[in-house]
Biopython code that builds the backbone (N, CA, C, O; Angstrom):
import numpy as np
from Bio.PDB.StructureBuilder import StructureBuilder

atoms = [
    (1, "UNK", "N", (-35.211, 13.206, 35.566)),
    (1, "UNK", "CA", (-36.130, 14.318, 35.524)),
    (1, "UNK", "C", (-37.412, 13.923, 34.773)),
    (1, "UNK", "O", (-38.532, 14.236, 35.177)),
    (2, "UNK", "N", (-37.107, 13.006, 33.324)),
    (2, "UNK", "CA", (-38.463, 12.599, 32.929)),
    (2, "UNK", "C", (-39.410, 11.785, 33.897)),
    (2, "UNK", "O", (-40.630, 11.810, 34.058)),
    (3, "UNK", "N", (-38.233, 10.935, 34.573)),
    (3, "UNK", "CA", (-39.439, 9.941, 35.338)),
    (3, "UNK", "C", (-40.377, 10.509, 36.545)),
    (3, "UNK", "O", (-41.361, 9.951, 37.032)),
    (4, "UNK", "N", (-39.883, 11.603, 36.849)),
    (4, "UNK", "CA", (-40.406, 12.442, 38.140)),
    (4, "UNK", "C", (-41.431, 13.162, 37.287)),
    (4, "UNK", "O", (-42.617, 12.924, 37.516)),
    (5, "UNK", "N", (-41.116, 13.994, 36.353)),
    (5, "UNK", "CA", (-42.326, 14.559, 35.317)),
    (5, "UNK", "C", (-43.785, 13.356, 34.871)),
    (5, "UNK", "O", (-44.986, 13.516, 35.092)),
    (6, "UNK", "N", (-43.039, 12.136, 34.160)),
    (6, "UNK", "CA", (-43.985, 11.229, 33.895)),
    (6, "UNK", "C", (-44.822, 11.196, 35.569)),
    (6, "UNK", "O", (-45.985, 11.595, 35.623)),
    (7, "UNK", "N", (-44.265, 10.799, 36.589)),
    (7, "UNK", "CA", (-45.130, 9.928, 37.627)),
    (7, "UNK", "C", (-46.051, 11.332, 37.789)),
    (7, "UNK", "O", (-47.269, 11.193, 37.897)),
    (8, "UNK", "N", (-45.471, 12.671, 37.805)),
    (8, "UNK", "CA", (-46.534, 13.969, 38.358)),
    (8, "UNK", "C", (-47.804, 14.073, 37.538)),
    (8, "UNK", "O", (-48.871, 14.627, 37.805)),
    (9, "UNK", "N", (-47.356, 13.300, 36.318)),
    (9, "UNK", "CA", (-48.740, 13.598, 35.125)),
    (9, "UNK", "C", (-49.338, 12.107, 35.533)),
    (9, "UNK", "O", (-50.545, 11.865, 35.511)),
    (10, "UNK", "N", (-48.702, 11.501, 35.769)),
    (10, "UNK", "CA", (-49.691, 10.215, 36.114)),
    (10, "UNK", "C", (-49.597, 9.030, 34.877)),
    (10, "UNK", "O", (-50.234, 7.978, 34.932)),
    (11, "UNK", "N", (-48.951, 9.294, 34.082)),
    (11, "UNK", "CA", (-48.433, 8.121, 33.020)),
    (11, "UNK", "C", (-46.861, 8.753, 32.365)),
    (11, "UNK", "O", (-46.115, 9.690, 32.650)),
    (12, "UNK", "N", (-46.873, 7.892, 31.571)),
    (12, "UNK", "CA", (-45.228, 7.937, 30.685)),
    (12, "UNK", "C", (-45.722, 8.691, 29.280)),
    (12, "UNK", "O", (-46.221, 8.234, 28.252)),
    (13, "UNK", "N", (-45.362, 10.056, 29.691)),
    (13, "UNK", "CA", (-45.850, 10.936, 28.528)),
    (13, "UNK", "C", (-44.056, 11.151, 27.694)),
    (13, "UNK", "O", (-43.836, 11.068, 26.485)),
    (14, "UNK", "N", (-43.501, 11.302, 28.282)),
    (14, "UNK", "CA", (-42.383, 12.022, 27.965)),
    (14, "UNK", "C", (-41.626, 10.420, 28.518)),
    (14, "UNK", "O", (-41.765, 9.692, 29.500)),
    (15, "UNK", "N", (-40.520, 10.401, 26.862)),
    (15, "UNK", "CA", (-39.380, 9.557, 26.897)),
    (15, "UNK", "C", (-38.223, 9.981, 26.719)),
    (15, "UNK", "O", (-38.161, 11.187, 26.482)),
    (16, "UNK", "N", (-37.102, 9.327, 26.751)),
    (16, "UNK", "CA", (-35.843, 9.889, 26.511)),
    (16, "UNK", "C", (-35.162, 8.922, 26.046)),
    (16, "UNK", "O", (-35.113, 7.802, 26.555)),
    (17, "UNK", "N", (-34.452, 9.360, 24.814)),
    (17, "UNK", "CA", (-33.277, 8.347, 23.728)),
    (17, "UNK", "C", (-31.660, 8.838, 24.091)),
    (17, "UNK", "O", (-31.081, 9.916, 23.954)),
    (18, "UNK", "N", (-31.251, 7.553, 24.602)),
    (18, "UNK", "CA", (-29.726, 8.142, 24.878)),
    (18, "UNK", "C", (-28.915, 7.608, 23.690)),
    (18, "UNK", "O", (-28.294, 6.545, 23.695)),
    (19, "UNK", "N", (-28.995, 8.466, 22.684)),
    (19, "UNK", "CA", (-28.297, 8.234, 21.565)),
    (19, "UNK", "C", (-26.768, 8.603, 21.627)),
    (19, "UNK", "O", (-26.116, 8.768, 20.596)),
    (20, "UNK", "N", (-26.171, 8.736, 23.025)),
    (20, "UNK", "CA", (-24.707, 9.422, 23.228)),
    (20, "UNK", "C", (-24.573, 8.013, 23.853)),
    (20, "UNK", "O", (-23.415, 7.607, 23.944)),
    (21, "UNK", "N", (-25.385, 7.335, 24.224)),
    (21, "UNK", "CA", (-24.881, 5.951, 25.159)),
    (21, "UNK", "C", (-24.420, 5.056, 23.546)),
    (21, "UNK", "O", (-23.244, 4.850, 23.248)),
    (22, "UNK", "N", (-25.639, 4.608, 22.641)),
    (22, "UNK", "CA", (-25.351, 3.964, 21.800)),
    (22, "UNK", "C", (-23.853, 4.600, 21.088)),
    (22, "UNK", "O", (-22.820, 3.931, 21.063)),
    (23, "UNK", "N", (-23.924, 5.544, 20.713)),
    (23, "UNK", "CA", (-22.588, 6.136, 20.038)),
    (23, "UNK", "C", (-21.624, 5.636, 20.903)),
    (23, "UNK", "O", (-20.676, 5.057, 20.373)),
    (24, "UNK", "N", (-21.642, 5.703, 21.809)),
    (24, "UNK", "CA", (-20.037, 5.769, 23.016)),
    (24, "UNK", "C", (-19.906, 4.276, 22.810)),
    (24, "UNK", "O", (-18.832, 3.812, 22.428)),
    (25, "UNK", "N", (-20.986, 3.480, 23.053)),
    (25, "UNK", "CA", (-20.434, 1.504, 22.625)),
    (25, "UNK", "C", (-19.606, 1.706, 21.749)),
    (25, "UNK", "O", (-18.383, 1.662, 21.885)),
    (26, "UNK", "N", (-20.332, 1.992, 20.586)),
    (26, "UNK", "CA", (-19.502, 1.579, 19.153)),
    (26, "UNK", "C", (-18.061, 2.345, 19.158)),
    (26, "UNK", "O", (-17.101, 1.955, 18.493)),
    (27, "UNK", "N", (-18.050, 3.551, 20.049)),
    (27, "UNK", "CA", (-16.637, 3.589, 19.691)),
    (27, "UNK", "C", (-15.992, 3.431, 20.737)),
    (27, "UNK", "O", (-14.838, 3.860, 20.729)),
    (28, "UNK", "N", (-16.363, 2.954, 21.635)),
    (28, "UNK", "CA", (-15.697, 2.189, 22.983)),
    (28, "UNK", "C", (-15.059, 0.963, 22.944)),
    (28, "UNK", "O", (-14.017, 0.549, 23.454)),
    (29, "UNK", "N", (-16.046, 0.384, 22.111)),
    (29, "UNK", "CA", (-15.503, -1.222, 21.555)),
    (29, "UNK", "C", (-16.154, -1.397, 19.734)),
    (29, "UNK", "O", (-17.115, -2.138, 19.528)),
    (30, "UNK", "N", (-15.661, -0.831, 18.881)),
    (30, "UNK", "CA", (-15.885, -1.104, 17.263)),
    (30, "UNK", "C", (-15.969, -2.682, 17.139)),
    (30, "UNK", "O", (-17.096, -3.073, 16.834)),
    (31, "UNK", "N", (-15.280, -3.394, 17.263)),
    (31, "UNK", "CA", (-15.223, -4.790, 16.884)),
    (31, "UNK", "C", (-16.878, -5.001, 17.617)),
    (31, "UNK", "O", (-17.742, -4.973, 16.741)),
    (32, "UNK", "N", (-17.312, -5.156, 18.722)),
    (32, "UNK", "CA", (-18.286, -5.821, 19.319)),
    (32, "UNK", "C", (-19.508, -5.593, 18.036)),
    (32, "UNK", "O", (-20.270, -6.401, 17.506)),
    (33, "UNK", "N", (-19.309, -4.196, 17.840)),
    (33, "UNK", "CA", (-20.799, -4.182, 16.822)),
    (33, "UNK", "C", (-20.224, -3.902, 15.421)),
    (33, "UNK", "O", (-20.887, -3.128, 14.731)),
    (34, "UNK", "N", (-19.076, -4.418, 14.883)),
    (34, "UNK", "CA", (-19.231, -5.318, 13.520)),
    (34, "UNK", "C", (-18.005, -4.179, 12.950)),
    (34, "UNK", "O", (-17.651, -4.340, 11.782)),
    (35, "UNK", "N", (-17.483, -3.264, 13.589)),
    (35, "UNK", "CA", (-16.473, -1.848, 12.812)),
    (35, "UNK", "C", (-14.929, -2.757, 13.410)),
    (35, "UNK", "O", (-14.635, -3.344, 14.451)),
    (36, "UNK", "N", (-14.231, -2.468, 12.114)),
    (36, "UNK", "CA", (-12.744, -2.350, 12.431)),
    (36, "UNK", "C", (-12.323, -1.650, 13.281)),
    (36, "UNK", "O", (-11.606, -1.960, 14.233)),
    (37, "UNK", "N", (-12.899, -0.276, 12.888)),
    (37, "UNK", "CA", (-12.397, 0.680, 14.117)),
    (37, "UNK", "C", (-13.350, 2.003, 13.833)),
    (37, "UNK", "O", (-14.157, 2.175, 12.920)),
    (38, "UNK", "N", (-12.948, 2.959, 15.026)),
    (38, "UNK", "CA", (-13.893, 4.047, 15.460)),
    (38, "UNK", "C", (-13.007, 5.325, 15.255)),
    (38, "UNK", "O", (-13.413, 6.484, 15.338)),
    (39, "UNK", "N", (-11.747, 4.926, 14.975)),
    (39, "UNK", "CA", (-10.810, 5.964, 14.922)),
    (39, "UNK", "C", (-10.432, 7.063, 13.871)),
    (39, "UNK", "O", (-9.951, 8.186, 14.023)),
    (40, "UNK", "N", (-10.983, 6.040, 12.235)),
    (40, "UNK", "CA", (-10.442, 6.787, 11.081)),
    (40, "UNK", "C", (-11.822, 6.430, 10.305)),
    (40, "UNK", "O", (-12.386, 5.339, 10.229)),
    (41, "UNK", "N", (-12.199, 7.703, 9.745)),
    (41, "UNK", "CA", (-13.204, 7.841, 8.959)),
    (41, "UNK", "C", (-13.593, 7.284, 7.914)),
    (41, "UNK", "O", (-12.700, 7.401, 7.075)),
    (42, "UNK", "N", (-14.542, 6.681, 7.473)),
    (42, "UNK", "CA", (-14.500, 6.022, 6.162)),
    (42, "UNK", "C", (-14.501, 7.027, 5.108)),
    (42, "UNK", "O", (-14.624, 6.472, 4.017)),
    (43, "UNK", "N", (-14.434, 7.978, 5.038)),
    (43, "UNK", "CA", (-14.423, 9.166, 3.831)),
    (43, "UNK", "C", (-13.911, 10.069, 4.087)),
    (43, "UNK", "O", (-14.584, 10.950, 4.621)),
    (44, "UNK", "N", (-12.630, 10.284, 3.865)),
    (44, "UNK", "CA", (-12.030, 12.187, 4.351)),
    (44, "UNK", "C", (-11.249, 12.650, 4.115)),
    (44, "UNK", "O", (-11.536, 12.566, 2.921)),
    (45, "UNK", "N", (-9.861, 13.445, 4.094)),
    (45, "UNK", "CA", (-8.627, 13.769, 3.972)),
    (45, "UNK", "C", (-7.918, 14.004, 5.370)),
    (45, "UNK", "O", (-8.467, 14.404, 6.397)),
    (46, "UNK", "N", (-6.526, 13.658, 5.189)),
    (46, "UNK", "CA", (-5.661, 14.240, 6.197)),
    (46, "UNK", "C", (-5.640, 13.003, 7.062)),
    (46, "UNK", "O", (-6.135, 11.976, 6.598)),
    (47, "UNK", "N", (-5.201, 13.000, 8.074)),
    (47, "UNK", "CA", (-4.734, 11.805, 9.361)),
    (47, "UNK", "C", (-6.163, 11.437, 9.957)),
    (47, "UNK", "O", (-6.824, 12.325, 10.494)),
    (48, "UNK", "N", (-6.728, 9.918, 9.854)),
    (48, "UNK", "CA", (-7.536, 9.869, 10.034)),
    (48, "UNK", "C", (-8.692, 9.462, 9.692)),
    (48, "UNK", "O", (-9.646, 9.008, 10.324)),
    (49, "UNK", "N", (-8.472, 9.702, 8.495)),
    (49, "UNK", "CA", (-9.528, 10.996, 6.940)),
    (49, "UNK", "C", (-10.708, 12.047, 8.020)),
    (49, "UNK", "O", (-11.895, 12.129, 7.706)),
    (50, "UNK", "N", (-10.282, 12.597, 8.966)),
    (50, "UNK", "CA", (-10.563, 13.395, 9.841)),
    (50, "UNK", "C", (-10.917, 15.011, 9.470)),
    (50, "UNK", "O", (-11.671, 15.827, 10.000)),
    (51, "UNK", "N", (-10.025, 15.075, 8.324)),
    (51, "UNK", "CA", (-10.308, 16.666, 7.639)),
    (51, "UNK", "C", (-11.575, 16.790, 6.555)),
    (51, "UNK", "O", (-11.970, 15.995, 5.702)),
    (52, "UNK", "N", (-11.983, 17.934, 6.888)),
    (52, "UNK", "CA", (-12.295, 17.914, 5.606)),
    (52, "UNK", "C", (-13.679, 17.568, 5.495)),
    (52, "UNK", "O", (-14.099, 17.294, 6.619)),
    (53, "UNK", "N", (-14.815, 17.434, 4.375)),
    (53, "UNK", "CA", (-16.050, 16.890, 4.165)),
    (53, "UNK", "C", (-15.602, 15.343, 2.949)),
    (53, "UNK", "O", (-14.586, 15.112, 2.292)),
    (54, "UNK", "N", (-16.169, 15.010, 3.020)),
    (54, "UNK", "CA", (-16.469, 13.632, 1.964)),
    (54, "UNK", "C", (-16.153, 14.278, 0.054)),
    (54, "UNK", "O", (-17.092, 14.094, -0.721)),
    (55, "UNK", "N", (-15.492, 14.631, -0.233)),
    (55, "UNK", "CA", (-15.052, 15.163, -1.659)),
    (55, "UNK", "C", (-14.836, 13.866, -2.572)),
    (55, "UNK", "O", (-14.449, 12.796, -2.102)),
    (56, "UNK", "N", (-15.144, 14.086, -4.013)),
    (56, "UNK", "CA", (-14.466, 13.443, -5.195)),
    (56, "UNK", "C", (-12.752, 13.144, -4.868)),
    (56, "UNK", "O", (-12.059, 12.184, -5.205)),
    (57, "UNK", "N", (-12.493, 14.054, -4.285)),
    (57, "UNK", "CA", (-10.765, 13.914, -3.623)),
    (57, "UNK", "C", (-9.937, 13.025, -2.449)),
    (57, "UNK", "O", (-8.806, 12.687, -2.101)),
    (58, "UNK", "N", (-11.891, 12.861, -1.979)),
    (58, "UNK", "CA", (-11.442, 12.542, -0.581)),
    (58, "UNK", "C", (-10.916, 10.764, -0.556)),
    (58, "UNK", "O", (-11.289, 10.054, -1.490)),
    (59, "UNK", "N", (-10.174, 10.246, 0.406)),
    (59, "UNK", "CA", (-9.861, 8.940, 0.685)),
    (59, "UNK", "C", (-10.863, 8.510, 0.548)),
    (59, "UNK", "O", (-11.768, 9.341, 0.639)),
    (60, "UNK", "N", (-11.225, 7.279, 0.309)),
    (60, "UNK", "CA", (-12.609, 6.470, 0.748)),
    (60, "UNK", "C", (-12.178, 4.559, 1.165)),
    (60, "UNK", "O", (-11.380, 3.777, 0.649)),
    (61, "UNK", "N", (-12.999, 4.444, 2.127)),
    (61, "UNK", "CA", (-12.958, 3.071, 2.635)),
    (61, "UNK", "C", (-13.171, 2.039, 1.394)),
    (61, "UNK", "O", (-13.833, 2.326, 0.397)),
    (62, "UNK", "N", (-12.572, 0.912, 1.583)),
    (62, "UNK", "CA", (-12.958, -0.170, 0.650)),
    (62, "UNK", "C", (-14.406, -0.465, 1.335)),
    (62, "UNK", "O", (-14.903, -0.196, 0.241)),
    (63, "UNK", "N", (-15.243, -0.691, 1.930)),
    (63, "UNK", "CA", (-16.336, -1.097, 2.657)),
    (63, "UNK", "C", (-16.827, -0.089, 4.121)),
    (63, "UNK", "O", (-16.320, -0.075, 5.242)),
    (64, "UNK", "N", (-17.655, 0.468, 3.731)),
    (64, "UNK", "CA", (-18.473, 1.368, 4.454)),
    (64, "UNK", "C", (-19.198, 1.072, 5.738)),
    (64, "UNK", "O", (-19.619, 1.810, 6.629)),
    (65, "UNK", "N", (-19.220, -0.502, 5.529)),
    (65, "UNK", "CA", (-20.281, -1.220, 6.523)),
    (65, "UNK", "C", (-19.173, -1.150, 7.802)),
    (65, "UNK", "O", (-19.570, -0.850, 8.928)),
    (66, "UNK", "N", (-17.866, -1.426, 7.555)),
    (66, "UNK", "CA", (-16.882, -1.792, 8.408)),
    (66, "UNK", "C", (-16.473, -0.671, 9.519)),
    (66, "UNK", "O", (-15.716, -0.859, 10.470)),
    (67, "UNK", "N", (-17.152, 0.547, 9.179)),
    (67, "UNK", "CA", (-16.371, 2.187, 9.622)),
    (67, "UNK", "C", (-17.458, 2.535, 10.268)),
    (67, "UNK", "O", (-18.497, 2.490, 9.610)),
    (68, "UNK", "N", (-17.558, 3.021, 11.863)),
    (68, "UNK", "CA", (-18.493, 3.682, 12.622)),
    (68, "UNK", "C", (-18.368, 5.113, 12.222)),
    (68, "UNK", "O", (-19.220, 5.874, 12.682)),
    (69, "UNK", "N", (-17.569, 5.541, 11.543)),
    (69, "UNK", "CA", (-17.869, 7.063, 10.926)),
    (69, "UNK", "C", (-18.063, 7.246, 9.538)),
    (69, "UNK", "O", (-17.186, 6.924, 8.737)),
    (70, "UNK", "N", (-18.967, 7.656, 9.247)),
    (70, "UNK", "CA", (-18.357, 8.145, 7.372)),
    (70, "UNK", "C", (-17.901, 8.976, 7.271)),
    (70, "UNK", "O", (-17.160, 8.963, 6.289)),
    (71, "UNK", "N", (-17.899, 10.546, 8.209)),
    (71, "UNK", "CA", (-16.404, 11.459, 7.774)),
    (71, "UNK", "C", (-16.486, 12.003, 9.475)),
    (71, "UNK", "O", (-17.180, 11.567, 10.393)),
    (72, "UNK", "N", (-15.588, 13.001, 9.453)),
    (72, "UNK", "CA", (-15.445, 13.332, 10.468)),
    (72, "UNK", "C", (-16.307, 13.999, 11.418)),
    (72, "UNK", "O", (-15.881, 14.473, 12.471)),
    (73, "UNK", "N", (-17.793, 14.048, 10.968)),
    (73, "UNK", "CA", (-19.043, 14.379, 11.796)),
    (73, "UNK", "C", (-19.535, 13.532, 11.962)),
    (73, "UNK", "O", (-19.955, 13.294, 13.094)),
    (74, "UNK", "N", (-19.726, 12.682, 10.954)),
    (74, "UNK", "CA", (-21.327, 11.528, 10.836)),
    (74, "UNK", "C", (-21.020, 10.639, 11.416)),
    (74, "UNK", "O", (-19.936, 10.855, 11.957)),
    (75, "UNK", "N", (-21.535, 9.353, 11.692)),
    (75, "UNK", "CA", (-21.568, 8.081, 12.100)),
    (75, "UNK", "C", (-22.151, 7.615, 10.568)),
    (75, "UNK", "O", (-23.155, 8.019, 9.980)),
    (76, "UNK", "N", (-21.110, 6.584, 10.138)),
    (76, "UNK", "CA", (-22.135, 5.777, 9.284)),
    (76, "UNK", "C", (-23.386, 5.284, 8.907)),
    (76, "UNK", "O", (-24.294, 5.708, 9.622)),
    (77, "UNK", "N", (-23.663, 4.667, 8.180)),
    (77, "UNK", "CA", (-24.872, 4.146, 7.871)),
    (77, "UNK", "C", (-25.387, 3.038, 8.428)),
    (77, "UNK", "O", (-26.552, 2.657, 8.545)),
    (78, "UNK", "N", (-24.036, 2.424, 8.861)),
    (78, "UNK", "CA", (-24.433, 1.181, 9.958)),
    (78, "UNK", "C", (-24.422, 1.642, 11.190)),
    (78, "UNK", "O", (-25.085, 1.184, 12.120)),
    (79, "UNK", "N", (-23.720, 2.498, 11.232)),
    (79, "UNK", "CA", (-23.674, 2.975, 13.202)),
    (79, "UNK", "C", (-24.718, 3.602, 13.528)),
    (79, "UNK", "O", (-25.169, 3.567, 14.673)),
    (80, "UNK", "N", (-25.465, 4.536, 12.168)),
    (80, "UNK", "CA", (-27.117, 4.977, 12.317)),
    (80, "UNK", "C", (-28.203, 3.671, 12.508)),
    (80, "UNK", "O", (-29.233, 3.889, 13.146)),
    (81, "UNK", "N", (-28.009, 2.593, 12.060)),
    (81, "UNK", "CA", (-28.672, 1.775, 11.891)),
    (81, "UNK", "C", (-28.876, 1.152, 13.415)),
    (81, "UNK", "O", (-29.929, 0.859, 13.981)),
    (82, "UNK", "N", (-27.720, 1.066, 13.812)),
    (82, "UNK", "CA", (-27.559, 0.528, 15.481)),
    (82, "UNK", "C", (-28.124, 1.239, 16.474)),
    (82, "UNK", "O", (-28.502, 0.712, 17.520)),
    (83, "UNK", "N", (-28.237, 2.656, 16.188)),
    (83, "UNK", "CA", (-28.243, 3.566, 17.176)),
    (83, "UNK", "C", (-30.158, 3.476, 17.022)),
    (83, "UNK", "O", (-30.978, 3.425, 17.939)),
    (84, "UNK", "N", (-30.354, 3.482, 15.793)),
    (84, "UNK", "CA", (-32.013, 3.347, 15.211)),
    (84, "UNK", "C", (-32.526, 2.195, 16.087)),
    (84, "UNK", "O", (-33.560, 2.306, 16.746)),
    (85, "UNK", "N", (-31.801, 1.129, 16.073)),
    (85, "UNK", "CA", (-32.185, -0.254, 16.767)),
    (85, "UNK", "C", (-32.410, 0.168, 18.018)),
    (85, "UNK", "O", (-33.511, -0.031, 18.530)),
    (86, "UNK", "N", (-31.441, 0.789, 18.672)),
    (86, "UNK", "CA", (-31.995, 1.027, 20.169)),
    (86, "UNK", "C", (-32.959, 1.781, 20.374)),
    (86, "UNK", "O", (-33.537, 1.770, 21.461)),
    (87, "UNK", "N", (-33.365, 2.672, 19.264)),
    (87, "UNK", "CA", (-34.696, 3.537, 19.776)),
    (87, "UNK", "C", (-35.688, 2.678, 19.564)),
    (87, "UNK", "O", (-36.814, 3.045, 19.900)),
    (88, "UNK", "N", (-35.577, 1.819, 19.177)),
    (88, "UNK", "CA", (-37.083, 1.124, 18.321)),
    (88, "UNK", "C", (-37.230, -0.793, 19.434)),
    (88, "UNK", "O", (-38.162, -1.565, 19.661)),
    (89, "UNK", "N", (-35.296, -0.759, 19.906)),
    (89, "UNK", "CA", (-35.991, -2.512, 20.849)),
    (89, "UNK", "C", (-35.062, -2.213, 21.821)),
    (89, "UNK", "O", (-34.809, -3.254, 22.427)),
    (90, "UNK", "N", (-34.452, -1.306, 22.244)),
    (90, "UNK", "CA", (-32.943, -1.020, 23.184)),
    (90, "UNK", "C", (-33.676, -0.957, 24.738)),
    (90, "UNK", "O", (-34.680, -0.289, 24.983)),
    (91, "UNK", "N", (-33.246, -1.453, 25.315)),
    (91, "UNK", "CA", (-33.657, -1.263, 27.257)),
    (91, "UNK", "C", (-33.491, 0.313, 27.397)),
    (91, "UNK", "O", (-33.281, 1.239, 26.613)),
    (92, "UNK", "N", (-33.683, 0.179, 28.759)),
    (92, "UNK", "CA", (-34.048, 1.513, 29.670)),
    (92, "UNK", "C", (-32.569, 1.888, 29.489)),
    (92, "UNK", "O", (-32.416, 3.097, 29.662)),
    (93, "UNK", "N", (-31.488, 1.269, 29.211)),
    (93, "UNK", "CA", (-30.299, 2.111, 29.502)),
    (93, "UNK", "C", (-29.787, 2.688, 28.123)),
    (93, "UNK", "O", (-28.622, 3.013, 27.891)),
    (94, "UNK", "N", (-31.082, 2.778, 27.057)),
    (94, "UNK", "CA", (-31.249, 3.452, 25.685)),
    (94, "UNK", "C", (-32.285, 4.280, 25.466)),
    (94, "UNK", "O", (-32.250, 5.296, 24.773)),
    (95, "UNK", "N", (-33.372, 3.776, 26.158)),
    (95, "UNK", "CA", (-34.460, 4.476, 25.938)),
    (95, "UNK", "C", (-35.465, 4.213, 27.388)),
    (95, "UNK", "O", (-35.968, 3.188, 27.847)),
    (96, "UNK", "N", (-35.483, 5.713, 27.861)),
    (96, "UNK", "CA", (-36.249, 5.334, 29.110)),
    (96, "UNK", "C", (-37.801, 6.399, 28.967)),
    (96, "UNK", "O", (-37.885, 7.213, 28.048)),
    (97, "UNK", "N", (-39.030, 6.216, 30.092)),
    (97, "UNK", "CA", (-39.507, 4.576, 30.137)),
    (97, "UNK", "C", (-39.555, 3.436, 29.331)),
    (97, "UNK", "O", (-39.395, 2.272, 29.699)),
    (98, "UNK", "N", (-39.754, 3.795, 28.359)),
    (98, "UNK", "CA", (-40.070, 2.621, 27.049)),
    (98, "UNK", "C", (-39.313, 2.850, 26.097)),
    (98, "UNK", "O", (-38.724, 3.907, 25.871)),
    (99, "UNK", "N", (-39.287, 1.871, 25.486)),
    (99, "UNK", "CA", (-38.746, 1.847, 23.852)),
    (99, "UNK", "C", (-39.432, 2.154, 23.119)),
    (99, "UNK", "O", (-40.431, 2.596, 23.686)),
    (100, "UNK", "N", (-39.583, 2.228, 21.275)),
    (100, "UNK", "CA", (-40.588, 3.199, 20.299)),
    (100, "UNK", "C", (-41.620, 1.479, 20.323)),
    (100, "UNK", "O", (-42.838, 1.440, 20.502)),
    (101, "UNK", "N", (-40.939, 0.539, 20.149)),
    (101, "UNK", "CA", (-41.763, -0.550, 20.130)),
    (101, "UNK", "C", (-42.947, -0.675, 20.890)),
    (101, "UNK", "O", (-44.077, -1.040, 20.566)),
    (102, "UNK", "N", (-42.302, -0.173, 22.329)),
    (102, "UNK", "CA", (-43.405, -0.558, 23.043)),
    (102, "UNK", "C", (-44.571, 0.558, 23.008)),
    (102, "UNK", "O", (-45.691, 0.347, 23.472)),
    (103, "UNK", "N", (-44.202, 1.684, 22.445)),
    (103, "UNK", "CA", (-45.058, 2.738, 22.578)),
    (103, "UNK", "C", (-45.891, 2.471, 21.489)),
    (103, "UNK", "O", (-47.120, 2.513, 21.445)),
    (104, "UNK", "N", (-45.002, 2.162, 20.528)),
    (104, "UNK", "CA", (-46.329, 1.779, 18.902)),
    (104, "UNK", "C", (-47.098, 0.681, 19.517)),
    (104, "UNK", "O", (-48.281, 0.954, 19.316)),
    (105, "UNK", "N", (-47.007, -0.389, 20.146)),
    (105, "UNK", "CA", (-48.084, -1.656, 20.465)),
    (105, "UNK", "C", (-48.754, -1.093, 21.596)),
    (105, "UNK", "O", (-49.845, -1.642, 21.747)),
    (106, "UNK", "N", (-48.456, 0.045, 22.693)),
    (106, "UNK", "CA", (-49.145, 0.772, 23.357)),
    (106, "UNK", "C", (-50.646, 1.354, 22.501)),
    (106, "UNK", "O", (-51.846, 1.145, 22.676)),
    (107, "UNK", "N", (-49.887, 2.131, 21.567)),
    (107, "UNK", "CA", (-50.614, 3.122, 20.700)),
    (107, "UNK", "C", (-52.353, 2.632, 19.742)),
    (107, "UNK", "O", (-53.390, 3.144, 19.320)),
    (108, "UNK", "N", (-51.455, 0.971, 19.885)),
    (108, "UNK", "CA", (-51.709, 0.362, 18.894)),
    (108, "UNK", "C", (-53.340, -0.474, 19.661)),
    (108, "UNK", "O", (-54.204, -1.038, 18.989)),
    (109, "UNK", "N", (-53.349, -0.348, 20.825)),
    (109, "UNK", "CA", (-53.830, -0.928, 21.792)),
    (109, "UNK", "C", (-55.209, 0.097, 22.355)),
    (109, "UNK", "O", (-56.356, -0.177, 22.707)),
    (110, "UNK", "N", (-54.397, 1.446, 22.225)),
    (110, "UNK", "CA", (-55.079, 2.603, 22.699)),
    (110, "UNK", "C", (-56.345, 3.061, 21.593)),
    (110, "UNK", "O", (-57.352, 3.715, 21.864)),
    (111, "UNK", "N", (-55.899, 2.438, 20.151)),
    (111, "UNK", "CA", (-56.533, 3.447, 19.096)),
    (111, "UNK", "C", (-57.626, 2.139, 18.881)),
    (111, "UNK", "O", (-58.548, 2.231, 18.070)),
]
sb = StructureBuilder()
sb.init_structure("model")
sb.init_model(0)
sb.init_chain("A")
sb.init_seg("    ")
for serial, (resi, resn, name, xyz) in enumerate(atoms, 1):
    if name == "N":
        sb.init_residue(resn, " ", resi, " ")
    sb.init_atom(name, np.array(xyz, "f"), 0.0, 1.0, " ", f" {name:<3s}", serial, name[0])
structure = sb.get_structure()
């Protein structure tokens, strides 16, 4: 729908970040981008550490870097970091027409 919008205006005004694509890798395959696993939270209570918010009480991971979740909403700090990467150098099957890169050296070109 963006690309039919972009071609009617006559350039690439409007982009789109598939930040549900990057999420679904990492927990499709955890090992490929650096997580033990995608399954159990690095911070939480109950099976999982799935319950619950991040508490003084709560379980916590020996290493944070290793866990695509930090509790049972978030994505970590590394899995934000990955997902950041694709908005900023990720292909069309992350960010379509362009990436933020190419739009800042666009921008950068324009001003």
């Amino acid at each position: 729908m963006l690309l039919q919008l972009n071609r009617k205006i006559g350039r690439d005004v409007f982009i789109a970040a598939n930040t549900g694509k990057a999420h679904n890798d990492f927990v499709s395959n955890p090992q490929q981008f650096g997580f033990i696993t995608a399954k159990v939270a690095c911070c939480g209570q109950g099976p999982y550490n799935g319950l619950g918010l991040c508490t003084p009480l709560s379980n916590l991971c020996p290493n944070r870097k290793q866990y695509a979740f930090w509790d049972a909403f978030h994505p970590s700090q590394e899995a934000n970091r990955l997902i950041v990467e694709e908005i900023m150098s990720g292909s069309k099957a992350y960010m379509n027409p362009m990436n933020l890169s190419t739009i800042l050296a666009l921008d950068a070109i324009a001003t």
